[in-house]
C-alpha positions in Angstrom: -5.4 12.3 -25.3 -8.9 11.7 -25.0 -11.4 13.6 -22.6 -11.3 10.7 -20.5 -7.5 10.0 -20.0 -7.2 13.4 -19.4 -9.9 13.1 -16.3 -7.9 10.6 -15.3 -4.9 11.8 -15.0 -5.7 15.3 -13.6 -7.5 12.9 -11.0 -4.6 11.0 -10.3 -2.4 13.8 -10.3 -4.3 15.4 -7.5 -4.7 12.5 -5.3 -1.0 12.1 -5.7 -0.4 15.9 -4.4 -3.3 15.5 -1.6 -1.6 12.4 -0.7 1.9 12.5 -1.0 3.2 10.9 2.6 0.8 8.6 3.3 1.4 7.1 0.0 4.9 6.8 0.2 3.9 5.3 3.9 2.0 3.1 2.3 4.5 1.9 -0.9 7.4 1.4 1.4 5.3 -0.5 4.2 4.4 -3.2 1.4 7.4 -3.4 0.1 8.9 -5.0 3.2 5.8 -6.3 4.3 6.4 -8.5 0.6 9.7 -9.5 1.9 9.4 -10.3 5.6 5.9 -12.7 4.1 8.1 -14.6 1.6 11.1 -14.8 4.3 8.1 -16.1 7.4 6.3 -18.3 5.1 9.4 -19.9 3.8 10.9 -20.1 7.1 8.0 -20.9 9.5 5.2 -22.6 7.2 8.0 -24.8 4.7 6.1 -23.9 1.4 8.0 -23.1 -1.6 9.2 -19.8 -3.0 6.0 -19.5 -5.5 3.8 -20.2 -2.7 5.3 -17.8 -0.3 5.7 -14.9 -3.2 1.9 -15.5 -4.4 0.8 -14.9 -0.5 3.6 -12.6 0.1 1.9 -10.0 -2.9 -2.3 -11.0 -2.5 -1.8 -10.4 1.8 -0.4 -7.3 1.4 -1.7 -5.6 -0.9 -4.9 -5.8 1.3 -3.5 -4.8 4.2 -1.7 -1.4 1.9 -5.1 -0.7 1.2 -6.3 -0.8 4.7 -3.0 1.1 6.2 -3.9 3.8 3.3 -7.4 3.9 4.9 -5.9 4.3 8.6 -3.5 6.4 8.1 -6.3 9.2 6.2 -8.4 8.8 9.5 -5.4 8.9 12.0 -3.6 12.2 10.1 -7.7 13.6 9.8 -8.1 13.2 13.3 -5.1 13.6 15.4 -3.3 16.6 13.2 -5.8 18.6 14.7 -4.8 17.9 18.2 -0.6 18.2 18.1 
């Protein structure tokens, strides 16, 4: 394993351990975020299954990113106060 793998993963490993519930927040909120997309899209908007998938993944992975972000801010500000 070379010096930089090895940053990398150590790196990894302790945003993992740092980061551990908001994380797993995160991964199951965009899991079914995925699935209620493709089901709305489908549903509401009559586009196809490749349509609604390809929307379904781009959408929410942006909006994973941005729960990640809120979450950090919301746990850094209000753990403090309850």
């Amino acid at each position: 394993m070379t010096e930089f793998t090895h940053g990398i993963l150590t790196a990894s490993k302790s945003i993992y351990q740092n980061n551990k519930g908001s994380i797993l927040r995160t991964i199951i909120y965009t899991i079914g975020h995925f699935a209620i997309a493709i089901t709305v899209l489908m549903l509401i908007a009559n586009v196809s299954f490749v349509i609604a998938l390809t929307d379904a993944i781009v959408e929410p992975l942006a909006n994973a990113v941005w729960y990640f972000i809120l979450d950090k801010v919301w746990t850094a500000k209000y753990k403090k106060k309850f």
